[in-house]
C-alpha positions in Angstrom: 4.7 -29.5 -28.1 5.7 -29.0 -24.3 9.3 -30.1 -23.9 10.3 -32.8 -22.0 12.2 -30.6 -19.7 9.6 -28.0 -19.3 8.0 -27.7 -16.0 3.8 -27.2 -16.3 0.8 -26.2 -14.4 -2.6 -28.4 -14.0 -5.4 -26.0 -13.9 -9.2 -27.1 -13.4 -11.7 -24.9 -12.7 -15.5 -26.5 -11.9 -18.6 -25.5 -13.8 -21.7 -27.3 -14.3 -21.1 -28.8 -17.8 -20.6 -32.0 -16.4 -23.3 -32.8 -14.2 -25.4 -31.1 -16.4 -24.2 -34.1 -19.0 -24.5 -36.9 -16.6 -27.6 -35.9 -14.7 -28.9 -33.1 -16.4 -29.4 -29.3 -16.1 -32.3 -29.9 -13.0 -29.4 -31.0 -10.9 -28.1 -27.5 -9.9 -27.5 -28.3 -6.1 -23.8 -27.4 -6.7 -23.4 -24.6 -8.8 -22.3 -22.8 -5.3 -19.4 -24.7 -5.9 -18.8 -23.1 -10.0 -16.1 -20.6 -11.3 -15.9 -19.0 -14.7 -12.5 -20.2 -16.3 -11.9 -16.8 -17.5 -11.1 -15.4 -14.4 -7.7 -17.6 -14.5 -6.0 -16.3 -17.8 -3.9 -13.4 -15.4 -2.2 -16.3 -12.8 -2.4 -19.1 -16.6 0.1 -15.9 -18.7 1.6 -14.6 -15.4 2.9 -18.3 -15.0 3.5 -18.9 -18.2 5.3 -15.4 -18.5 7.6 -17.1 -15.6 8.4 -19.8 -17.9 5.7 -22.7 -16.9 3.3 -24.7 -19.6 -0.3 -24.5 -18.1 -2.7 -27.0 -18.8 -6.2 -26.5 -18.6 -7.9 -29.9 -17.4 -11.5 -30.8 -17.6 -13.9 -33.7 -19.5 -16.7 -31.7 -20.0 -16.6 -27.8 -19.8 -18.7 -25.0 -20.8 -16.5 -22.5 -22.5 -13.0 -22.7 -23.6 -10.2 -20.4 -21.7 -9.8 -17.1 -23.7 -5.9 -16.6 -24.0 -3.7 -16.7 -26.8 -0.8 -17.1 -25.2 1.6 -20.1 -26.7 2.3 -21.7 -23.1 -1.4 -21.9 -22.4 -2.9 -24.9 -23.5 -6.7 -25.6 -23.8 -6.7 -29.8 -23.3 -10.1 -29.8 -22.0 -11.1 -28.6 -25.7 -8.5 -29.2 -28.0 -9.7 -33.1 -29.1 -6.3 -34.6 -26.8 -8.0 -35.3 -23.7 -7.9 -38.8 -22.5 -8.3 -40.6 -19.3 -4.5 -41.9 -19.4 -3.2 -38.6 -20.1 -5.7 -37.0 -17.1 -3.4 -39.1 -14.4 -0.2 -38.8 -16.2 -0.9 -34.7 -16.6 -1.5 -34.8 -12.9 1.2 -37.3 -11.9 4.1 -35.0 -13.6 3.0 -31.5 -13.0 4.8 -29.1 -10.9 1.8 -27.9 -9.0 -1.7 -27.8 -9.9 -4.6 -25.2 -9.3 -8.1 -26.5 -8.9 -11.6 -24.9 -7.1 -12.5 -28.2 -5.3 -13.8 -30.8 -8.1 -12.8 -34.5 -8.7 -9.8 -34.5 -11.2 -8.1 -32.8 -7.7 -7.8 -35.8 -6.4 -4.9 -36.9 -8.9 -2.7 -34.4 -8.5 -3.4 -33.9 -4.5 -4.0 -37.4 -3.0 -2.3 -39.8 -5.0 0.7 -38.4 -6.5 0.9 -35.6 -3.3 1.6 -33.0 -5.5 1.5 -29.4 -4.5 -1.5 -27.4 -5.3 -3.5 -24.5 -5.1 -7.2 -24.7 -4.4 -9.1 -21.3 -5.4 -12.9 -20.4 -4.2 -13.1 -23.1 -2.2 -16.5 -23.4 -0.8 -17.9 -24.6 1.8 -15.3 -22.7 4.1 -15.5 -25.5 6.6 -14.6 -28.4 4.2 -11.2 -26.8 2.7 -7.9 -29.2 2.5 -6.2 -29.1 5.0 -4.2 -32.5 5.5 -1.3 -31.2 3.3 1.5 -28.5 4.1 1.9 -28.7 0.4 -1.7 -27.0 -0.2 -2.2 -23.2 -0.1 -6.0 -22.3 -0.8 -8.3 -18.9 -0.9 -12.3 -19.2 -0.6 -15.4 -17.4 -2.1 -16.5 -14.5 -0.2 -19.4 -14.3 1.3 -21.8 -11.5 0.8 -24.9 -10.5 2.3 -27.7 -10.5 -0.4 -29.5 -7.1 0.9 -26.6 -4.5 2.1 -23.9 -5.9 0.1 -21.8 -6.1 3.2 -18.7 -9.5 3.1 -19.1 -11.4 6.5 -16.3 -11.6 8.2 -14.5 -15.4 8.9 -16.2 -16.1 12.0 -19.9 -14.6 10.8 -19.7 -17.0 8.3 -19.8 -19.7 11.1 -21.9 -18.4 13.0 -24.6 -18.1 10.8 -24.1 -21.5 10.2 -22.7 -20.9 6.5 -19.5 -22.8 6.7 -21.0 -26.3 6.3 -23.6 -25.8 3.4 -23.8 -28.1 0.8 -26.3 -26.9 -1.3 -27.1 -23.9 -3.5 -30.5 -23.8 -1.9 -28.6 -22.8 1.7 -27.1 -20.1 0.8 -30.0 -19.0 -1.0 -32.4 -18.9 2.2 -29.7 -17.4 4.4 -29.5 -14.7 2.1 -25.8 -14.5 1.0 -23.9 -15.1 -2.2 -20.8 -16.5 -3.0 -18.1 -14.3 -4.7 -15.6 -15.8 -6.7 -11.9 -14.7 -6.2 -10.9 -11.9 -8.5 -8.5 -12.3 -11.4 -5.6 -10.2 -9.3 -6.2 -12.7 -6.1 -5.7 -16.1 -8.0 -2.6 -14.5 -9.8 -1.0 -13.7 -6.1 -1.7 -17.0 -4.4 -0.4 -18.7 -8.1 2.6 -16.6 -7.9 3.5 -17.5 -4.2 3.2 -21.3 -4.8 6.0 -20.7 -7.8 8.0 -18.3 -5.4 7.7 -21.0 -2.4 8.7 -24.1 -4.9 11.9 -21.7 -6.2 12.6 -20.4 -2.5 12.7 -17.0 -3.7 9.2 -16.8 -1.5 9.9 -13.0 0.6 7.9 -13.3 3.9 6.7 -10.3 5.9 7.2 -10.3 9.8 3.3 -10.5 10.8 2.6 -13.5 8.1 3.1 -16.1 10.5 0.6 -14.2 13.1 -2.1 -14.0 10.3 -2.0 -17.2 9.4 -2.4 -18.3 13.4 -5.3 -16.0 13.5 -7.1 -17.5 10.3 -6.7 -21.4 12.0 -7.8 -19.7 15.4 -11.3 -18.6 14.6 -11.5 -21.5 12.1 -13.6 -24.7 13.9 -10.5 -27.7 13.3 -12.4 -29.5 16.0 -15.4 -29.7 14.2 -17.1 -33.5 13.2 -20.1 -34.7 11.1 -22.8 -36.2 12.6 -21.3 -39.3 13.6 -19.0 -37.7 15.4 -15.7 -38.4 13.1 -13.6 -35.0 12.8 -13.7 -33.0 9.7 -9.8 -32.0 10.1 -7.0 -33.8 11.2 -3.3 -31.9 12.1 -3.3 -28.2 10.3 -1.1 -28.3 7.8 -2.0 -26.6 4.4 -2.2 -22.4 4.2 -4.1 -20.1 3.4 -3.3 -17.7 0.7 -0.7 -15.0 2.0 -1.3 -11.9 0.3 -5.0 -12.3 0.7 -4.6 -12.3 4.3 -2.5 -9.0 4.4 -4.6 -7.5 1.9 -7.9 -8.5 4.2 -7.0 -8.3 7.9 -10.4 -7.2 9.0 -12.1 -10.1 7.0 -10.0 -12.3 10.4 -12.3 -11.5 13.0 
């Protein structure tokens, strides 16, 4: 029912249906990595209020997304899905928003598409290889005062590289998911940047310099091969005005 003119939105949002399928529920080591779908119906209507389709992506997924609205469209549960129409989805879409799981790699590395990545965790791993990226991560929270490190705390205490649930568990922080209001901004700014009609304030280019400053670019795994090449994605705009003190 999407018209052939119509311009749509790939969204897929990682839970632990899947693994949980293939390997079963003892295989937990990523759930750090998880988002609850519902928290994407404000940026799914506020685009589709702007005039997009979104289509919610996904093979296996715990819950379906709660909207009524006719531009939002459920493929992941509707009895549709198909591995043909998972590339073709992602090689036509306008832009896609994903938190970091493997459909991603349609939309982003083979068809170059731009894209949004949302509670992006681990910190140190986000994309980066594409100025057609713009991306937000989890917060992370101390377990026992509540208090959210700040960018650099999170590397120093070693929390920017953890790949297992079990990390963050011993360090003693959780992982907050972005709120509802902070995917609907960094959604909206990728449709303003793709229409041009994108309004810039003076000191976004100096908070975006500060974000790449404190973050390690240079860093490389263990044999030595660098995580990062040139900078080139960005990190989400209003979230950065909204959260100077988090850039220190």
């Amino acid at each position: 029912g999407i018209p052939r003119e119509a311009k749509y939105v790939c969204l897929i949002v990682r839970d632990s249906a899947y693994l949980n399928q293939i390997y079963g529920k003892s295989n937990n080591h990523h759930n750090f990595r998880d988002s609850d779908i519902q928290n994407y119906i404000l940026a799914a209507e506020t685009l589709a209020e702007r005039g997009f389709f979104v289509i919610r992506m996904g093979a296996k997924v715990h819950a379906a997304i709660n909207s009524a609205h006719p531009k939002v469209i459920d493929y992941a549960t509707n009895g549709m899905r198909s591995d043909f129409m998972d590339i073709y989805l992602g090689a036509k879409c306008a832009f896609f928003i994903a938190t970091g799981t493997g459909w991603d790699s349609v939309p982003s590395w083979l068809f170059r598409k731009p894209g949004i990545f949302v509670s992006l965790v681990p910190l140190g791993y986000i994309v980066t290889f594409s100025n057609k990226i713009i991306l937000t991560t989890k917060k992370h929270c101390c377990h026992s005062d509540r208090h959210e490190l700040s960018l650099s705390e999170i590397f120093t205490q070693s929390l920017g590289f953890c790949m297992h649930t079990s990390d963050y568990e011993s360090k003693g922080v959780d992982l907050i998911e972005n709120t509802p209001e902070e995917i609907r901004d960094v959604a909206i700014e990728m449709a303003e940047r793709l229409a041009g009609t994108w309004q810039a304030h003076p000191d976004d280019e100096a908070l975006q310099q500060r974000f790449w400053e404190i973050f390690p670019t240079d860093a490389v795994n263990a044999n030595g091969v660098p995580f990062h090449g040139e900078i080139r994605s960005r990190y989400g705009t209003k979230f950065l005005r909204k959260h100077k003190e988090w850039l220190s």
